[in-house]
C-alpha positions in Angstrom: 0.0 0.0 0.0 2.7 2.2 0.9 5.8 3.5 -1.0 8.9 2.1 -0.2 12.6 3.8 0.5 16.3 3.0 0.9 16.9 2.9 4.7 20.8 4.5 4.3 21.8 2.9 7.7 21.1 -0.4 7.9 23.1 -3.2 6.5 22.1 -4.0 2.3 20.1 -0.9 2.5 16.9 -2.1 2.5 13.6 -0.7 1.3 11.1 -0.3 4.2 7.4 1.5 3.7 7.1 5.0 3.7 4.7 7.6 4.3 3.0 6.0 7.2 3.0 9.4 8.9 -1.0 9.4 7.5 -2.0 7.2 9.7 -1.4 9.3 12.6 -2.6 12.2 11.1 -6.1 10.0 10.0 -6.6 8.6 14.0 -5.6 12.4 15.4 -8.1 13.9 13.2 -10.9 11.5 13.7 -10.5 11.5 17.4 -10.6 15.7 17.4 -13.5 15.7 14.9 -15.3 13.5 17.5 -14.1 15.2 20.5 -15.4 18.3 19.1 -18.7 16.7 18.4 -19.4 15.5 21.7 -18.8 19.2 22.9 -16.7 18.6 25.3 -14.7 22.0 25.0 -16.7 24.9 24.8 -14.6 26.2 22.0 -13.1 25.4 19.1 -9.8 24.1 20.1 -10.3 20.1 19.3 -11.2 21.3 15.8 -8.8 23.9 15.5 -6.3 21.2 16.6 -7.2 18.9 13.8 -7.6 21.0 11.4 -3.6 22.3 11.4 -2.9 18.5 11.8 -4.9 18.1 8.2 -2.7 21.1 6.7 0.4 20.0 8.0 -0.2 15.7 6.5 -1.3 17.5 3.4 2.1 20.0 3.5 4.0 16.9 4.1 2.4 14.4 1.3 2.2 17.3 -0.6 6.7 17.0 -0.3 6.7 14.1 -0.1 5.2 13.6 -3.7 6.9 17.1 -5.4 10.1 16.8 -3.4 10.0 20.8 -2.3 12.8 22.9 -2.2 13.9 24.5 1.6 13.4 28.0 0.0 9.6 27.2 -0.4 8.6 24.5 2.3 9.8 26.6 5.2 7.4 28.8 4.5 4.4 26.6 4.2 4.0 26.4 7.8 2.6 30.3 8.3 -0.6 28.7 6.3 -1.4 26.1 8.5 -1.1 28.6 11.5 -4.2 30.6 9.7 -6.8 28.3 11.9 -5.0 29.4 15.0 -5.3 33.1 13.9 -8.8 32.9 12.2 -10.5 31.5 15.1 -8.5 33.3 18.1 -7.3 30.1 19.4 -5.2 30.5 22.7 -4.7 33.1 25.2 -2.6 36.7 24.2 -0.9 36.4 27.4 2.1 34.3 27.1 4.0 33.1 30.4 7.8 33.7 30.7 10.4 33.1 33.6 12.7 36.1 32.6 10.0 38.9 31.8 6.7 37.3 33.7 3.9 37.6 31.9 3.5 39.3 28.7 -0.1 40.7 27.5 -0.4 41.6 24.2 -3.7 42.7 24.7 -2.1 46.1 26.7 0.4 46.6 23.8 0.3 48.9 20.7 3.1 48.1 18.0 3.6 51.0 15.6 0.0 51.7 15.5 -0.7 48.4 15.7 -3.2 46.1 18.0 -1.0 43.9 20.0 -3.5 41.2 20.0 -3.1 41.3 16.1 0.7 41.1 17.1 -0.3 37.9 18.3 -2.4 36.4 16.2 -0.9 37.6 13.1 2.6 37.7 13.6 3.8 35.6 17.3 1.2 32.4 16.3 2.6 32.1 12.8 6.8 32.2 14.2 6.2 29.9 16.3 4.4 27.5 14.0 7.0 28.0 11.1 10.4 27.4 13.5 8.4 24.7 15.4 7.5 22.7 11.9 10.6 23.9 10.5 13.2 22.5 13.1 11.4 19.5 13.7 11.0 18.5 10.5 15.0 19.1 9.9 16.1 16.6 12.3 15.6 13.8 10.7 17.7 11.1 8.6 17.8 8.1 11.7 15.2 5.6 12.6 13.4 7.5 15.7 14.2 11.2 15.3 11.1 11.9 13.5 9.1 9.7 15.8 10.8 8.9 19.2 12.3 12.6 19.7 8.4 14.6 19.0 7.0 12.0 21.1 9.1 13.5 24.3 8.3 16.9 23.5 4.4 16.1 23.4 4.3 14.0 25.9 6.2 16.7 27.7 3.2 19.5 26.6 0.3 16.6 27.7 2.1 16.6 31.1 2.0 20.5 31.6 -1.6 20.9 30.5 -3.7 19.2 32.5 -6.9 21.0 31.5 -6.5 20.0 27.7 -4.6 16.1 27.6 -7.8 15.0 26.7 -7.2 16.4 22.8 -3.7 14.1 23.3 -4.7 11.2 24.1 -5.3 9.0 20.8 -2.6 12.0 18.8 -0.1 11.0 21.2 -0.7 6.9 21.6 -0.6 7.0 17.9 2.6 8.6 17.5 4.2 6.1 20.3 3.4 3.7 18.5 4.7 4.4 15.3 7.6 5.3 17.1 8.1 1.8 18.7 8.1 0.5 14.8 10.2 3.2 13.1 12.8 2.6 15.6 13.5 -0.8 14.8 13.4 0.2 11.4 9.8 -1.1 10.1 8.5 2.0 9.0 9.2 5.9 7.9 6.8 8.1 9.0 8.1 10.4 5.8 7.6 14.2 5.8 3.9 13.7 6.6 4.4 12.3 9.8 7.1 15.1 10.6 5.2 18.0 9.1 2.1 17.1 11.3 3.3 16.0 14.5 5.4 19.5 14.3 2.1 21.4 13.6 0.7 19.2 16.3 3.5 20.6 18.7 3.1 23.9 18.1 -0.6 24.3 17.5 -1.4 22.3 21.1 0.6 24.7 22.8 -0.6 27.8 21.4 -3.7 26.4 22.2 -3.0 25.3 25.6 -1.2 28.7 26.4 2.5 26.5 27.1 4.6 28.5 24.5 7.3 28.8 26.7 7.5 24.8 27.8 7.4 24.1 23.7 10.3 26.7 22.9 12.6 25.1 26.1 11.7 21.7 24.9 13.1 22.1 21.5 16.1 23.8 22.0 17.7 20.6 20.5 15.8 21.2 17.7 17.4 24.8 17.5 20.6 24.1 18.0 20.2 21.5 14.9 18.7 23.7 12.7 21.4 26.9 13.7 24.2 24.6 12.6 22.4 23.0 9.2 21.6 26.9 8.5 25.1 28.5 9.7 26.8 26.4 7.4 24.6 26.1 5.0 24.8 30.4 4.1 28.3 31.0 5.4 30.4 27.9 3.8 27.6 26.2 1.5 27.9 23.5 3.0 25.5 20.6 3.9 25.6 17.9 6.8 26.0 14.4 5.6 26.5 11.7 7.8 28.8 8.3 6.7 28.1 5.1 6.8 30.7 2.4 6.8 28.0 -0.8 6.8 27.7 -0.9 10.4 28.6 2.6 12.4 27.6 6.4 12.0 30.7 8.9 12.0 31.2 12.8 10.6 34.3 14.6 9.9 32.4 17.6 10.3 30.0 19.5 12.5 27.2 21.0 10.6 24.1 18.9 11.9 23.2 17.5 15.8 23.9 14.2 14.0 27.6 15.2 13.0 28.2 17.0 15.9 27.4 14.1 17.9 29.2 11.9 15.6 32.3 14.4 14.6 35.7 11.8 14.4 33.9 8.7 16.4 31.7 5.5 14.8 28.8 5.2 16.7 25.8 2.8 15.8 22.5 4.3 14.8 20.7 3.8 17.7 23.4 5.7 19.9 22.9 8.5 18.1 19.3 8.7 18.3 19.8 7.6 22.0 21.6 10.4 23.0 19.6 12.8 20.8 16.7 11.7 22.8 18.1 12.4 26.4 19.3 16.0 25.0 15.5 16.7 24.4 14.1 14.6 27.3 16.3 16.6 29.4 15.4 19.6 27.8 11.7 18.8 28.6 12.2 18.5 31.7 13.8 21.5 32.1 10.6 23.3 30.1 8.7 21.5 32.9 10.3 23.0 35.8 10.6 26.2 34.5 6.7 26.0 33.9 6.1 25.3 37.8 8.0 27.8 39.1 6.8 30.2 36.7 2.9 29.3 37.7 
């Protein structure tokens, strides 16, 4: 049923189904459309929810098919932020631990309304880096899969008052997870595209900005080197593969930082990319208790 590609870092590179990221985005959606039925919000938000996870599978499959250049893909995201805007989803009053907290509603930006700041302008950044840098760190079995997991599960922990939207989203994404980890499945840039809509969409929802931009700092870093070197030496990361470890003569990637002039297996890597953004979770978690 599915399309099949060249896993790079296995031995005899074999071809494993691709694409499967739909089927988390066809349980999230279903589950949201039916949560919003059964009215148990009294607002939008399940809907809301589902429908960026609809733009983001269709962003994705929409790569996935046309192969998209950066230059126009990293854009796409501002268009599945629209739903957020559109129907005023979250709260203009965004938590930090530096600055306390910040109410656009009170501020006036050039003439502008800072709630339309907000809407129009903070929603759509954070949406764009979020699906951006997520869907950058990529290229091993689990980083698509394992390392979003974390960070939602993370954003299910620090909002109690809206898990329920989580529940089947998140169970869904574990377990393709479980199966793209030992290398059964690729969840392709559909998976990736939607689950970093999902990340950033649930917590502008869910008013936890600040525990989704602490719990991706991994994915910043990543994304800062790829781009650094990228516009300063044109240079890409790439990543060999000697038939059975992982190892970098340069640093332009998380992946080749972590594997700069040592062989490391695949899941080592992805092991120890994992603890950076568990740790980093947990660190948005603290930070959002003392902040409350």
């Amino acid at each position: 049923m599915f399309p099949k590609a060249v896993d790079y870092h296995k031995p005899n590179r074999p071809l494993v189904p691709n694409g499967l990221g739909v089927i988390y985005v066809l349980a999230s959606v279903v589950f949201l459309f039916l949560l919003h039925f059964s009215h148990t919000f009294s607002d939008n938000s399940p809907l809301t929810l589902a429908v960026c996870i609809l733009f983001g599978g269709f962003m994705g499959l929409m790569d996935d098919w046309m192969d998209l250049r950066w230059r126009y893909k990293a854009f796409l995201p501002i268009i599945a932020s629209l739903p957020l805007a559109v129907l005023r989803q979250g709260t203009p009053i965004m938590s930090t631990y530096f600055w306390g907290k910040i109410d656009f509603r009170v501020i006036n930006f050039f003439g502008i309304p800072g709630e339309y700041l907000f809407y129009f302008g903070v929603i759509p950044l954070i949406v764009t880096i979020t699906t951006n840098t997520v869907n950058q760190l990529g290229g091993l079995n689990g980083l698509e899969t394992l390392c979003p997991s974390i960070v939602l599960f993370g954003l299910f922990l620090a909002s109690p008052e809206f898990q329920v939207m989580l529940y089947v989203p998140l169970l869904a994404y574990v377990i393709l997870s479980y199966f793209n980890v030992r290398g059964k499945l690729f969840v392709g840039n559909t998976g990736s595209f939607a689950i970093g809509i999902t990340l950033a969409s649930f917590a502008i929802i869910a008013n936890r900005e600040q525990t989704l931009i602490i719990s991706i700092l991994p994915y910043v870093l990543n994304s800062s080197l790829i781009l650094l070197s990228f516009f300063f030496s044109g240079s890409k990361a790439n990543v060999s593969f000697d038939g059975e470890k992982l190892s970098s003569d340069h640093r332009r990637s998380l992946v080749t930082l972590i594997t700069y002039k040592r062989r490391m297996s695949e899941r080592q890597v992805v092991a120890i990319i994992a603890l950076l953004i568990a740790l980093s979770t947990c660190a948005a978690l603290l930070v959002e208790w003392f902040t409350l």
